[in-house]
ZATI-452245 format. One line per field, with one value per atom (N, C-alpha, C): residue in three letters; residue number from 1; x, y, z. Coordinates in Angstrom, 2 decimals. Example, Ala and Ser with C-alpha at 12.3 -4.5 7.8 and 13.67 -1.06 7.14 Angstrom:
r	[ALA | ALA | ALA | SER | SER | SER] $
k	[1 | 1 | 1 | 2 | 2 | 2] $
c1	[13.19 | 12.30 | 13.20 | 12.85 | 13.67 | 12.90] $
c2	[-5.69 | -4.50 | -3.30 | -2.25 | -1.06 | 0.03] $
c3	[7.80 | 7.80 | 7.80 | 7.08 | 7.14 | 7.87] $
end
This chain:
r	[UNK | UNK | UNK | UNK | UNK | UNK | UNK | UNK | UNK | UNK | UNK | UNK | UNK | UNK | UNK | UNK | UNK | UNK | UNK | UNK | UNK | UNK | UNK | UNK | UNK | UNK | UNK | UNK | UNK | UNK | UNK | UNK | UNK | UNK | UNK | UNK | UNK | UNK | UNK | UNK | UNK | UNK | UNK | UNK | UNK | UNK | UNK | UNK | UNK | UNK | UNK | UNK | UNK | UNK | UNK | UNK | UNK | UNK | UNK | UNK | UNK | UNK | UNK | UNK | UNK | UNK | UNK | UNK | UNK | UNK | UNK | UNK | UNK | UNK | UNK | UNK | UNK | UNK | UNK | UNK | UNK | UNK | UNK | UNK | UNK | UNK | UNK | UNK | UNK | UNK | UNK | UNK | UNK | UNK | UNK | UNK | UNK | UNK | UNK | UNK | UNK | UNK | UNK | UNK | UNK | UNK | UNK | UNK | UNK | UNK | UNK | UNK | UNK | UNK | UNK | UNK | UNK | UNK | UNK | UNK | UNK | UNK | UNK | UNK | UNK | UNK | UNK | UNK | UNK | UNK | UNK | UNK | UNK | UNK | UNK | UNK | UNK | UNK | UNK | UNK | UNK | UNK | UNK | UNK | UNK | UNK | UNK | UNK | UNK | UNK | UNK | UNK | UNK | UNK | UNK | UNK | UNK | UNK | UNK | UNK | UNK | UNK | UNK | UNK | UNK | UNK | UNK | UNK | UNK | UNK | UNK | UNK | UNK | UNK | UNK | UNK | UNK | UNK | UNK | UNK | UNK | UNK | UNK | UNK | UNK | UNK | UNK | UNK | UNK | UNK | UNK | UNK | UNK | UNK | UNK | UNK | UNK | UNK | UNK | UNK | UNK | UNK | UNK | UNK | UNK | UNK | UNK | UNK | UNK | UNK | UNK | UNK | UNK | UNK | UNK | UNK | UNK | UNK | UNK | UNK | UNK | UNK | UNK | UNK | UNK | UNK | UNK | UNK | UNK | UNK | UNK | UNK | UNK | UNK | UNK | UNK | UNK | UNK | UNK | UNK | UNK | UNK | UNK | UNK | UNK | UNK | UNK | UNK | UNK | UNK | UNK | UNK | UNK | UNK | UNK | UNK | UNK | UNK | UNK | UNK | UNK | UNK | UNK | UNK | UNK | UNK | UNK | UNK | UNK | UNK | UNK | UNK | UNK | UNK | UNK | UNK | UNK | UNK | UNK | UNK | UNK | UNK | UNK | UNK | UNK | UNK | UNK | UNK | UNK | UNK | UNK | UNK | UNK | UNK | UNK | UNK | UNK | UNK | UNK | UNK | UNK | UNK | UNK | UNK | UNK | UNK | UNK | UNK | UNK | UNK | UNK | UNK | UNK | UNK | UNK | UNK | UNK | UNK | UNK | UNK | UNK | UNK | UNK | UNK | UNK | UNK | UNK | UNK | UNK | UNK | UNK | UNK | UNK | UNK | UNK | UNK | UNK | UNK | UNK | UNK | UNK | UNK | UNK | UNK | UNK | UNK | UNK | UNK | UNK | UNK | UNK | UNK | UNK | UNK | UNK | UNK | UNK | UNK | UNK | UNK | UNK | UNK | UNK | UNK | UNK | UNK | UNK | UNK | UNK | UNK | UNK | UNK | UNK | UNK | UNK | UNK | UNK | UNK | UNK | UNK | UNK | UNK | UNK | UNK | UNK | UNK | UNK | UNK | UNK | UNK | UNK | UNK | UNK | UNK | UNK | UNK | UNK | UNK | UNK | UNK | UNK | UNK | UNK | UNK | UNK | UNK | UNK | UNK | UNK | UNK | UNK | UNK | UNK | UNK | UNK | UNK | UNK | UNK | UNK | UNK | UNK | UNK | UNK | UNK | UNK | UNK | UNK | UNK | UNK | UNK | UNK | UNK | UNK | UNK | UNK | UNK | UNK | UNK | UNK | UNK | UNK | UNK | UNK | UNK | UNK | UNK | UNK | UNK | UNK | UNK | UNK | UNK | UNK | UNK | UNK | UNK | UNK | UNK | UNK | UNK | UNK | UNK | UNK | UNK | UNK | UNK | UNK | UNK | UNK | UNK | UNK | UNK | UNK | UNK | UNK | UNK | UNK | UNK | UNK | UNK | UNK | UNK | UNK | UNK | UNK | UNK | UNK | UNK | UNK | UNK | UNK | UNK | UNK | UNK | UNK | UNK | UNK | UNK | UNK | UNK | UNK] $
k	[1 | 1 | 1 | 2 | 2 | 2 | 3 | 3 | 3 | 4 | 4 | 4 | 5 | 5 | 5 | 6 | 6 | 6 | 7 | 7 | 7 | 8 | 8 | 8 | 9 | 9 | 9 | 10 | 10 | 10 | 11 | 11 | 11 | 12 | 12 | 12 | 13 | 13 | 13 | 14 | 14 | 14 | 15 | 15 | 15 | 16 | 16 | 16 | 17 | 17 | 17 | 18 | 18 | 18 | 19 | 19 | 19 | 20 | 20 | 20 | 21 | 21 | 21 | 22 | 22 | 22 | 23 | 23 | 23 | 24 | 24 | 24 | 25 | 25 | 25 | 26 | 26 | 26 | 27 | 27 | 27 | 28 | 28 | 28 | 29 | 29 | 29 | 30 | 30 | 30 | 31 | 31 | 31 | 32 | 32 | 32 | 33 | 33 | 33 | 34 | 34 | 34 | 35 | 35 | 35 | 36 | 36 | 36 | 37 | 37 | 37 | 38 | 38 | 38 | 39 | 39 | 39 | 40 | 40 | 40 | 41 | 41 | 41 | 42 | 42 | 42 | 43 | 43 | 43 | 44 | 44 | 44 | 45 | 45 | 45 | 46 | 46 | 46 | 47 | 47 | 47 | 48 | 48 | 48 | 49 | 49 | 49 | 50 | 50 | 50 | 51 | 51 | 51 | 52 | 52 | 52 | 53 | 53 | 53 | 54 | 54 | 54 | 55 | 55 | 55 | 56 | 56 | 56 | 57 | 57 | 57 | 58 | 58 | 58 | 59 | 59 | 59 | 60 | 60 | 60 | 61 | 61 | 61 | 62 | 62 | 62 | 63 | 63 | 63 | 64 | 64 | 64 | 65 | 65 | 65 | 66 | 66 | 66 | 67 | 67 | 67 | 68 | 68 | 68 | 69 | 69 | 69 | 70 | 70 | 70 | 71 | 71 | 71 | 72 | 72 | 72 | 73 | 73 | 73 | 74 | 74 | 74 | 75 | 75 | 75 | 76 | 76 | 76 | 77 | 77 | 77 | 78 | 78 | 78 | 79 | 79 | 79 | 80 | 80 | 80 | 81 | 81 | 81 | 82 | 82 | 82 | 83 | 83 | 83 | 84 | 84 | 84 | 85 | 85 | 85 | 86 | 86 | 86 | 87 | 87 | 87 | 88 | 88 | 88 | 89 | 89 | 89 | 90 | 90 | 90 | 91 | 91 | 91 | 92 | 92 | 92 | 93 | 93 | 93 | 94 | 94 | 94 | 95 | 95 | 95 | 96 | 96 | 96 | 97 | 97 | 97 | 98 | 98 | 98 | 99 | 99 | 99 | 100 | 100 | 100 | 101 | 101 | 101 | 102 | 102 | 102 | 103 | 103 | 103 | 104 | 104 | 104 | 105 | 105 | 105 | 106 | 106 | 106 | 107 | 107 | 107 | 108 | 108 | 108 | 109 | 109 | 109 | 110 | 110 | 110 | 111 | 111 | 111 | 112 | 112 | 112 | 113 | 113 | 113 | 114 | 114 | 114 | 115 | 115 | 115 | 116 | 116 | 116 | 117 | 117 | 117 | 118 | 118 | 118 | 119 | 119 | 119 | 120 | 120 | 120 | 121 | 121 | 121 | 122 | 122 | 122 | 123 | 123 | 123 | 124 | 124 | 124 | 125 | 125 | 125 | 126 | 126 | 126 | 127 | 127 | 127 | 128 | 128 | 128 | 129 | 129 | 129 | 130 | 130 | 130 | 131 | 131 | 131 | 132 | 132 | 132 | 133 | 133 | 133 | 134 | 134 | 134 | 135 | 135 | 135 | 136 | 136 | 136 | 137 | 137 | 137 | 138 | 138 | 138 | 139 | 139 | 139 | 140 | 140 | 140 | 141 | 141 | 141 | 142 | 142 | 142 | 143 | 143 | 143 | 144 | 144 | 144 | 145 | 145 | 145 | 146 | 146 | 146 | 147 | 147 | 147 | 148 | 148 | 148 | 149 | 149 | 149 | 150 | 150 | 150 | 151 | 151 | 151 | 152 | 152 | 152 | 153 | 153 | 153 | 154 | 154 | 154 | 155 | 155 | 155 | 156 | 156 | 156 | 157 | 157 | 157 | 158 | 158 | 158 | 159 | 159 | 159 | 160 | 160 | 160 | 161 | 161 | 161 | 162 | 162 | 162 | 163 | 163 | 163 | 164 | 164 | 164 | 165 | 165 | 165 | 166 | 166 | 166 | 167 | 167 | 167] $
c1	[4.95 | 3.73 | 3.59 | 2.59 | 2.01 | 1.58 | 1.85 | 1.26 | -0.02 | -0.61 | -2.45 | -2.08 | -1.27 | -1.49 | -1.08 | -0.07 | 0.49 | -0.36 | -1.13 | -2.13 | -3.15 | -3.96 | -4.72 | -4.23 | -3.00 | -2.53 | -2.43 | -1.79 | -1.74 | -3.16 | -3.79 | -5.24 | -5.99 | -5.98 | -6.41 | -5.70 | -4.41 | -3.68 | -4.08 | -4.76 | -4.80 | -6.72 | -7.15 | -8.97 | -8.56 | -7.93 | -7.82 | -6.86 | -6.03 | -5.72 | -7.14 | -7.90 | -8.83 | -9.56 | -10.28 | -11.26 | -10.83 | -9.52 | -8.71 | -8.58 | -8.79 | -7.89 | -9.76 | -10.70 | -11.80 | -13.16 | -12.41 | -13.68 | -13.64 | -12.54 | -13.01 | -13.32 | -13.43 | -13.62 | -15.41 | -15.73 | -17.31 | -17.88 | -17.32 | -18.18 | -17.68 | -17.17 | -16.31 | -17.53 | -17.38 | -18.69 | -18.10 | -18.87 | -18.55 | -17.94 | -16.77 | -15.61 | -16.73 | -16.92 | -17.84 | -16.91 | -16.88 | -15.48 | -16.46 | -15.50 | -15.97 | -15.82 | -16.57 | -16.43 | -14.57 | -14.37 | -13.22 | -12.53 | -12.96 | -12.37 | -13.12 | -12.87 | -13.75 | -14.96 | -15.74 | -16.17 | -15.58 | -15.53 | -15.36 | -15.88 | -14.84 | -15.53 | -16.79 | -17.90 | -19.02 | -20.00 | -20.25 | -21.20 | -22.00 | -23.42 | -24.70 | -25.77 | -25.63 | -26.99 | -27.67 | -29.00 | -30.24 | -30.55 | -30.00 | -29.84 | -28.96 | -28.41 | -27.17 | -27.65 | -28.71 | -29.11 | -30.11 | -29.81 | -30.21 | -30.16 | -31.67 | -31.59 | -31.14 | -30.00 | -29.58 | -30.72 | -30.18 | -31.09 | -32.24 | -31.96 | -32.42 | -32.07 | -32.28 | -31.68 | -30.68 | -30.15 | -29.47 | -29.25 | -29.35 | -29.32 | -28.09 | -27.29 | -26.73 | -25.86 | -25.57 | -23.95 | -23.81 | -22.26 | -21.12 | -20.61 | -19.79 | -19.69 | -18.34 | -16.89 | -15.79 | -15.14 | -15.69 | -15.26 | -14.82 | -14.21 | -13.79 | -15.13 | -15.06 | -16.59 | -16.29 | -17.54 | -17.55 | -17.24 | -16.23 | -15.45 | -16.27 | -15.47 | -16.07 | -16.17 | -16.79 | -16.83 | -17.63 | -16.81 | -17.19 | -17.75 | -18.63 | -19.61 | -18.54 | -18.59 | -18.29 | -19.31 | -18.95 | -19.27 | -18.36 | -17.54 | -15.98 | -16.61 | -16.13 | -15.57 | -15.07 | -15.52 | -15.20 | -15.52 | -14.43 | -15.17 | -15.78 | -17.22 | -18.11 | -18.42 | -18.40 | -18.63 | -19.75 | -20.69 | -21.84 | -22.36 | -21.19 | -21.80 | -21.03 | -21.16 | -20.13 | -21.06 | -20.62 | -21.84 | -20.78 | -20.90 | -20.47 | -20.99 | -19.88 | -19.88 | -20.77 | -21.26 | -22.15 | -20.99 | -21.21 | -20.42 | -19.87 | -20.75 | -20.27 | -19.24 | -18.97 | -18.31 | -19.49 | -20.20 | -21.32 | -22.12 | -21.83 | -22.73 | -23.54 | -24.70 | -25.84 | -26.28 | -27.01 | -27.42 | -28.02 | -28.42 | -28.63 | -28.41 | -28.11 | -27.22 | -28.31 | -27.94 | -29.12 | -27.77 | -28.14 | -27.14 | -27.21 | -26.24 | -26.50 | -27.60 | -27.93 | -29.09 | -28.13 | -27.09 | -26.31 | -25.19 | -25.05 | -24.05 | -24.92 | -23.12 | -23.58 | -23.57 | -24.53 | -25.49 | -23.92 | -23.88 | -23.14 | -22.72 | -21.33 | -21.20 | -20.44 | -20.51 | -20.03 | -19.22 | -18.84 | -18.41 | -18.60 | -19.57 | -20.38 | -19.45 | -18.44 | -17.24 | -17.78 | -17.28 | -17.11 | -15.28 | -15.12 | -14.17 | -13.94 | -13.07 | -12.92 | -11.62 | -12.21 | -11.22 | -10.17 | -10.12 | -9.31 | -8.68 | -9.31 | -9.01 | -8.91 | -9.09 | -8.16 | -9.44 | -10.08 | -10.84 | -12.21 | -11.88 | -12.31 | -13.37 | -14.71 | -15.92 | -15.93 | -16.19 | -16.74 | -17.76 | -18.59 | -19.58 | -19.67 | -20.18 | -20.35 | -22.05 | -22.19 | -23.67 | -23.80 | -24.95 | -24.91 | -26.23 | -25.63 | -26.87 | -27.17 | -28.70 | -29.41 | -29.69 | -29.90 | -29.90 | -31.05 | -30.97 | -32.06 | -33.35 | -34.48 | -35.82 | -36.58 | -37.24 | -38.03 | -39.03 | -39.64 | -40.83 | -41.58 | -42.91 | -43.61 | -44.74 | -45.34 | -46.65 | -47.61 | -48.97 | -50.05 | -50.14 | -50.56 | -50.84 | -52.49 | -52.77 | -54.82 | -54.75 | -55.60 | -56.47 | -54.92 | -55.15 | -54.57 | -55.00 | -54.73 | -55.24 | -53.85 | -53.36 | -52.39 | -53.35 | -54.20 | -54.80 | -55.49 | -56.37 | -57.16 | -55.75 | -54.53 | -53.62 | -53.00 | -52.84 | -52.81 | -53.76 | -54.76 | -55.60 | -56.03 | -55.77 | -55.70 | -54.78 | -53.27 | -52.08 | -52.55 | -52.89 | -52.99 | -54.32 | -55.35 | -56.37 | -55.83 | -54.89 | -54.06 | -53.08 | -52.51 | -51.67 | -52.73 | -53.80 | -54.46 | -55.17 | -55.40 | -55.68 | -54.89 | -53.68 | -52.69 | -52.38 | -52.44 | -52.25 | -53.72 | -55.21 | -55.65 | -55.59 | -55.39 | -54.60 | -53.75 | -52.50 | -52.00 | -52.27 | -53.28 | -53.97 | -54.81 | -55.72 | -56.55 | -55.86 | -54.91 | -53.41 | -53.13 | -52.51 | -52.32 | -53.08 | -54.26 | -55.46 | -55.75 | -56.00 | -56.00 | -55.08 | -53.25 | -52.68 | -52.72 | -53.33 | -53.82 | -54.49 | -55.51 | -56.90 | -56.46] $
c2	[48.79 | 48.96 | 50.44 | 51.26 | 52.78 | 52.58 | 53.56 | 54.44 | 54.13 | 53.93 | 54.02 | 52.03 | 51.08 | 49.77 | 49.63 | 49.96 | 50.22 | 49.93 | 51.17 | 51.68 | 50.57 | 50.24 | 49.27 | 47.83 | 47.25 | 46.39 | 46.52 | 47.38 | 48.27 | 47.64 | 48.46 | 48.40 | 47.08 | 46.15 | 44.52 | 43.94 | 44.03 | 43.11 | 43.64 | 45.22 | 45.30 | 45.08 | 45.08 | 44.43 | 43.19 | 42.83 | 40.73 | 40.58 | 41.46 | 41.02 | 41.63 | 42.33 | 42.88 | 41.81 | 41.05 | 39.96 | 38.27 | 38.69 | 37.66 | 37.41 | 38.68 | 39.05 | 39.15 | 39.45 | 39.50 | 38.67 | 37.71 | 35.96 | 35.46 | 35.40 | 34.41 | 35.85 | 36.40 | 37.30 | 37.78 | 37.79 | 37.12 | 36.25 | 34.81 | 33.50 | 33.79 | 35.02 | 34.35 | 34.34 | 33.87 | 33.92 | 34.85 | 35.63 | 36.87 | 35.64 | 36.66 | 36.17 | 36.04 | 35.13 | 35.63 | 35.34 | 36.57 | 36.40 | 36.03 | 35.59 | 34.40 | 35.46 | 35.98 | 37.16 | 37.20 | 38.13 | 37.90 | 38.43 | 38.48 | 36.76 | 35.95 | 34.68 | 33.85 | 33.37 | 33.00 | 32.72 | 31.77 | 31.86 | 30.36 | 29.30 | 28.33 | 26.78 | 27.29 | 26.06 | 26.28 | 25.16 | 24.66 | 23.59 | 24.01 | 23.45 | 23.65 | 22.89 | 22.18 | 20.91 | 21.95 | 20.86 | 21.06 | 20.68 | 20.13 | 20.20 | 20.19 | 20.36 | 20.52 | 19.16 | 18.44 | 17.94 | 16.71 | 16.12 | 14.77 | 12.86 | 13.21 | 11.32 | 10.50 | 9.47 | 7.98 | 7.67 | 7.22 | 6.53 | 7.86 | 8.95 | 9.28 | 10.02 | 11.17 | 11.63 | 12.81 | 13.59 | 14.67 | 15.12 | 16.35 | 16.92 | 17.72 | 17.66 | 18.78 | 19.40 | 20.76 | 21.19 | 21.73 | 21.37 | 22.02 | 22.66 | 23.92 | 24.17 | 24.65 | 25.22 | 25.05 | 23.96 | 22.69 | 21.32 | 21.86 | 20.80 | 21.29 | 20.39 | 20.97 | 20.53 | 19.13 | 18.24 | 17.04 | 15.91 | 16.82 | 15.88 | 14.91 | 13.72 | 13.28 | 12.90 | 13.18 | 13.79 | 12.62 | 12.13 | 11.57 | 12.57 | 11.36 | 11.98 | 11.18 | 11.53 | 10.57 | 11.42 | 10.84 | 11.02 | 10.61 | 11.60 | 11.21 | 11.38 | 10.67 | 9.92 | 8.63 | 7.97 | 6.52 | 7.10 | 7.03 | 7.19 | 6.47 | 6.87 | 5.65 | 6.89 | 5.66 | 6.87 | 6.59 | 7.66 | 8.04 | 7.63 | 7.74 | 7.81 | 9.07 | 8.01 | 8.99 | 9.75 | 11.14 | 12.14 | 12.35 | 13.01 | 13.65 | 15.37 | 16.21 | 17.93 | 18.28 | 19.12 | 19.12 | 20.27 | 20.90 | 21.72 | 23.10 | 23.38 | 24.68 | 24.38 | 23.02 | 21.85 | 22.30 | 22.46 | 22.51 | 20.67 | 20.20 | 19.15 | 19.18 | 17.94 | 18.39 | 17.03 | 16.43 | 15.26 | 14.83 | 14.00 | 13.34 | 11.97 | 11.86 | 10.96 | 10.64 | 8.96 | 8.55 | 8.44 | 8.76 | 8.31 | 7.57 | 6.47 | 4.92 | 4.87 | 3.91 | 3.91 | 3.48 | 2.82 | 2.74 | 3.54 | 4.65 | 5.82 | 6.13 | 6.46 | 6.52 | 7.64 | 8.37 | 9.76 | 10.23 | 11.65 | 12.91 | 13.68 | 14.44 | 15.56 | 14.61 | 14.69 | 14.03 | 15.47 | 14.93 | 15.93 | 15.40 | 16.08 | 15.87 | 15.97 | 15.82 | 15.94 | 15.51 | 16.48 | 15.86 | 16.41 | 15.19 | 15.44 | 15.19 | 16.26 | 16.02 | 14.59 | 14.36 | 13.04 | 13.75 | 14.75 | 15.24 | 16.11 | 17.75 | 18.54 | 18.59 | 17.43 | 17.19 | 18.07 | 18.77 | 19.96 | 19.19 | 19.83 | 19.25 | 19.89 | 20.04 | 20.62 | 20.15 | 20.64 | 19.75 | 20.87 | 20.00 | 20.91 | 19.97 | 20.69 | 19.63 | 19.59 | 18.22 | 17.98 | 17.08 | 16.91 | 16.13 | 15.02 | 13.97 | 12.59 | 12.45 | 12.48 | 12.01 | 9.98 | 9.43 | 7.89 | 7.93 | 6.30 | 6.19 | 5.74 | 6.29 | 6.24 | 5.20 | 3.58 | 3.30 | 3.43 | 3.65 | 3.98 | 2.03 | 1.66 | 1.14 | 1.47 | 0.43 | 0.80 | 0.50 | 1.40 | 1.06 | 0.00 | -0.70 | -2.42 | -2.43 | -1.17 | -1.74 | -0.04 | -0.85 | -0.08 | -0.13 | 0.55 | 1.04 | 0.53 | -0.40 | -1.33 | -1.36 | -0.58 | -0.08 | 0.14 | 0.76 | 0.79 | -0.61 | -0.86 | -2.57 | -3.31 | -3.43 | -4.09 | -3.54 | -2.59 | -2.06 | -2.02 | -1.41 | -2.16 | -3.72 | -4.83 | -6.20 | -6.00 | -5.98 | -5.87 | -5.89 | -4.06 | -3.88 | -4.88 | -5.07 | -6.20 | -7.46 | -7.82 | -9.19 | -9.14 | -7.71 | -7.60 | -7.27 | -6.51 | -6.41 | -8.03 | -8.81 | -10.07 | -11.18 | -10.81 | -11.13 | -11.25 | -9.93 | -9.43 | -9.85 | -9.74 | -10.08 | -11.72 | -12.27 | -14.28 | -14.48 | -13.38 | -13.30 | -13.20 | -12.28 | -11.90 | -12.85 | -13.19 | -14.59 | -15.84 | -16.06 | -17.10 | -16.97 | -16.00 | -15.67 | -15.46 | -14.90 | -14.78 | -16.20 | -17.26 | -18.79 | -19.11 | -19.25 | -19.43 | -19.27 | -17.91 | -17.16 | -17.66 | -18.38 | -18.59 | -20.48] $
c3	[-127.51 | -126.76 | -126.46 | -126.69 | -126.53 | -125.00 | -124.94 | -123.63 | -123.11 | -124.12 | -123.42 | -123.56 | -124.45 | -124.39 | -122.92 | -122.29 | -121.16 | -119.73 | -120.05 | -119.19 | -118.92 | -120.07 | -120.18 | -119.65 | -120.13 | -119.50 | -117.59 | -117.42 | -115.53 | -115.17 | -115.87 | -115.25 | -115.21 | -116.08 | -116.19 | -115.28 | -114.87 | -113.70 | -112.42 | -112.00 | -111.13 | -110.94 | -112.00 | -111.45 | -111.59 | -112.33 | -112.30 | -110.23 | -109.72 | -108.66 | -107.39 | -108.16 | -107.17 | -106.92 | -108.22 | -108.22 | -107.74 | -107.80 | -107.12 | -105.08 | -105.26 | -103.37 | -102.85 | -103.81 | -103.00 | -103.41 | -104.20 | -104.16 | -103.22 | -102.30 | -100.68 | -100.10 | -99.66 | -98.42 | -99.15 | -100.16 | -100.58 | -99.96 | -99.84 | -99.07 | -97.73 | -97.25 | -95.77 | -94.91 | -93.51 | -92.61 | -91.57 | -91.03 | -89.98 | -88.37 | -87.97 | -87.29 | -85.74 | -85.05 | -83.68 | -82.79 | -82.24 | -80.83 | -79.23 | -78.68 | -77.05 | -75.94 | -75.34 | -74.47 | -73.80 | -73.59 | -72.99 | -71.40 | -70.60 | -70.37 | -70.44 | -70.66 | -71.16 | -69.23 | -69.40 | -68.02 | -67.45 | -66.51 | -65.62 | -65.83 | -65.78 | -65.01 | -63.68 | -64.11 | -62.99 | -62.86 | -61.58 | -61.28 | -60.62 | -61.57 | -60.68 | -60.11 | -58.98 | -58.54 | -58.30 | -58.69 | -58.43 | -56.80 | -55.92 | -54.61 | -53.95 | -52.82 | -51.66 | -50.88 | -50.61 | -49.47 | -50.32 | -49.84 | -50.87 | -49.96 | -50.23 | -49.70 | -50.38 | -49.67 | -50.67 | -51.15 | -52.47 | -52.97 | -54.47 | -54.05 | -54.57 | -55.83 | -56.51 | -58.06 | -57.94 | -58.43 | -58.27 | -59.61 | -59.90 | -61.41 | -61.51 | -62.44 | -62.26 | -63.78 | -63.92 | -64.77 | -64.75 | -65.64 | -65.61 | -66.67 | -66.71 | -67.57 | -67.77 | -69.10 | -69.03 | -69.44 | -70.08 | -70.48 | -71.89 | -72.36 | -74.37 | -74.68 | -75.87 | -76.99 | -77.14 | -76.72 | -76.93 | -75.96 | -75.53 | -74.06 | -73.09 | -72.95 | -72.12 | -70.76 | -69.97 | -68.44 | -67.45 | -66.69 | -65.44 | -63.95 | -63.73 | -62.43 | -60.98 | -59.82 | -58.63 | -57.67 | -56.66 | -55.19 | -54.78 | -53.80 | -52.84 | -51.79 | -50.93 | -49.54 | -49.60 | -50.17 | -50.77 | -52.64 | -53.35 | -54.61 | -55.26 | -55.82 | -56.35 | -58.11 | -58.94 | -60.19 | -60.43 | -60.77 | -60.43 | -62.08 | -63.15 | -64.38 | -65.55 | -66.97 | -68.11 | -68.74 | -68.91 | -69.93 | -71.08 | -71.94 | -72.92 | -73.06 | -72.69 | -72.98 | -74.39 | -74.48 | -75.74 | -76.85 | -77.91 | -78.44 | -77.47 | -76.73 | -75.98 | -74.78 | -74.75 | -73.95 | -72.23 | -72.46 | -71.16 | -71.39 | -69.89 | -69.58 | -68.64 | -68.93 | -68.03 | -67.84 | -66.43 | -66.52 | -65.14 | -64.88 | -63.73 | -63.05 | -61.78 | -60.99 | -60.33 | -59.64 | -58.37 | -57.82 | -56.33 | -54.87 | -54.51 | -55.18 | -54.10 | -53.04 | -52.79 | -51.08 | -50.17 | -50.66 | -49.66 | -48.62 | -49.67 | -49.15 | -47.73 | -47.27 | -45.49 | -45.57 | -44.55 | -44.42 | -43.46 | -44.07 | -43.97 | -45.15 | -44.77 | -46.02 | -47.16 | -48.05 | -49.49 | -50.29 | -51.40 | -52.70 | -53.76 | -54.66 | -55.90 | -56.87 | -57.85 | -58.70 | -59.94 | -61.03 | -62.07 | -63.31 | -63.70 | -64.13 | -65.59 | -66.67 | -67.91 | -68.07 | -69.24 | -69.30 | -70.49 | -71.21 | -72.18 | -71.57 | -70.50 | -70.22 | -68.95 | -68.20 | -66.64 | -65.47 | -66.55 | -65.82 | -64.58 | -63.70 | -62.20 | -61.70 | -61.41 | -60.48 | -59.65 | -58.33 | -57.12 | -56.66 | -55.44 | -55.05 | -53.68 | -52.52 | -51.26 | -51.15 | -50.83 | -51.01 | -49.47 | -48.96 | -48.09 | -47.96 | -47.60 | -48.10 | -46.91 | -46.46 | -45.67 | -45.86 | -45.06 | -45.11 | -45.94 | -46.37 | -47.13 | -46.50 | -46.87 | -46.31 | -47.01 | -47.08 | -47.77 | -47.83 | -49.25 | -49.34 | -49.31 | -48.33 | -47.70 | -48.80 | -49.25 | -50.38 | -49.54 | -49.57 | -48.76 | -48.76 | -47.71 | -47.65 | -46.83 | -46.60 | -46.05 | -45.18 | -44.53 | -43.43 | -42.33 | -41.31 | -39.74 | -39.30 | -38.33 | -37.30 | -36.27 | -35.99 | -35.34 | -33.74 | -33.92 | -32.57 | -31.90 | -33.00 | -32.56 | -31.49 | -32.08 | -32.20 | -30.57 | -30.47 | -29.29 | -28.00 | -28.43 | -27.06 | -27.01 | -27.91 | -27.65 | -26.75 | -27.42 | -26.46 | -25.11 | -24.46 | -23.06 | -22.82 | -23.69 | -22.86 | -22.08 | -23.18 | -22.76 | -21.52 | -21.24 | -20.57 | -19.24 | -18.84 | -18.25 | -17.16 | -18.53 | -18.30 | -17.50 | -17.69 | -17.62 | -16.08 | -15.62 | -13.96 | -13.66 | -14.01 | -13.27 | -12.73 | -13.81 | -13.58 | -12.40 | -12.35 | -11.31 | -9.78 | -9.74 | -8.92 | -8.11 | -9.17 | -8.65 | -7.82 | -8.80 | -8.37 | -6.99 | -6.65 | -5.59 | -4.59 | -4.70 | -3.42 | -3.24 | -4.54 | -3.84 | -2.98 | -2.94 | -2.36 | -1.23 | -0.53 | 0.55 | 1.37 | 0.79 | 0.99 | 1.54] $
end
C-alpha cells in the first residue's frame, strides 16, 4: 500500500466516523432546561370564605405529570373529590362544600397519591343559607296588621266582659 493509498484510506474512516458520530445529533431536538430552582409547590382558591353548600375553585401546583390528586376539607375529613395533575403535574378544579359542614375555620388540602406531596390552605365556611324561590306577592304586612286587629279585638272582648261583671 503507497503513501497517498494510505492517506486516502485515513481519510474515508475518518468522514465515514464523522457521518457516523453526526446522523443522530441531526434529528436531535434542542435540550429545554426547568428554571432552577425549580418553583415551589403552590395552592390557589378562588376564595378564603365560603358558604356550605357552595363551590370553591382551586390549584395546585408541584404534583408529578399525570398524578393523581385528592381534594379534602379537615376538621372532620370529608374528600371533596379525585383530579388528575395535567403534564406540567399542575391541577385545577372545583369543589362544592357540603351544606352540611359546620360554620368556622376549615383546611382546604390536597394531596398527591404518587408523590405524598401535600397543599393546604385555611378557608372558612359560613353556614348554609337557603335559597327560598319567589312564591308571590308580600303580604307580610296584610298579615300583620290582621294579627294586631285581632289582638286589639281581643282586649276590647275583655273589656266589655268585665264592665258587665261590674255592672
Amino acid at each position: 500500500m503507497t503513501a497517498s493509498s494510505k492517506c486516502r484510506a485515513a481519510f474515508a474512516a475518518t468522514a465515514a466516523s464523522a457521518v457516523l458520530v453526526a446522523v443522530p445529533v441531526v434529528g436531535a431536538q434542542p435540550a429545554h432546561s426547568q428554571p432552577y430552582p425549580p418553583n415551589p409547590p403552590s395552592l390557589t382558591l378562588t376564595a378564603t370564605t365560603v358558604d356550605a353548600g357552595d363551590d370553591l375553585g382551586f390549584t395546585g401546583t408541584g404534583f408529578i405529570p399525570n398524578e393523581g390528586v385528592n381534594a379534602f376539607l379537615l376538621s372532620k375529613p370529608i374528600k371533596l373529590g379525585h383530579f388528575t395533575a395535567d403534564a406540567n403535574g399542575t391541577v385545577e378544579g372545583t369543589v362544592t362544600i357540603p351544606k352540611r359542614t359546620d360554620p368556622g375555620k376549615h383546611i382546604f388540602r390536597l394531596k398527591g397519591e404518587e408523590s405524598k406531596l401535600t397543599l393546604s390552605a385555611k378557608i372558612t365556611v359560613r353556614s348554609h343559607k337557603p335559597h327560598y324561590g319567589h312564591t308571590g306577592e308580600d303580604r307580610s304586612s296584610v298579615l300583620l296588621g290582621g294579627a294586631g286587629a285581632a289582638g286589639l279585638l281581643g282586649v276590647g272582648t275583655m273589656m266589655a266582659v268585665r264592665r258587665r261583671k261590674l255592672n
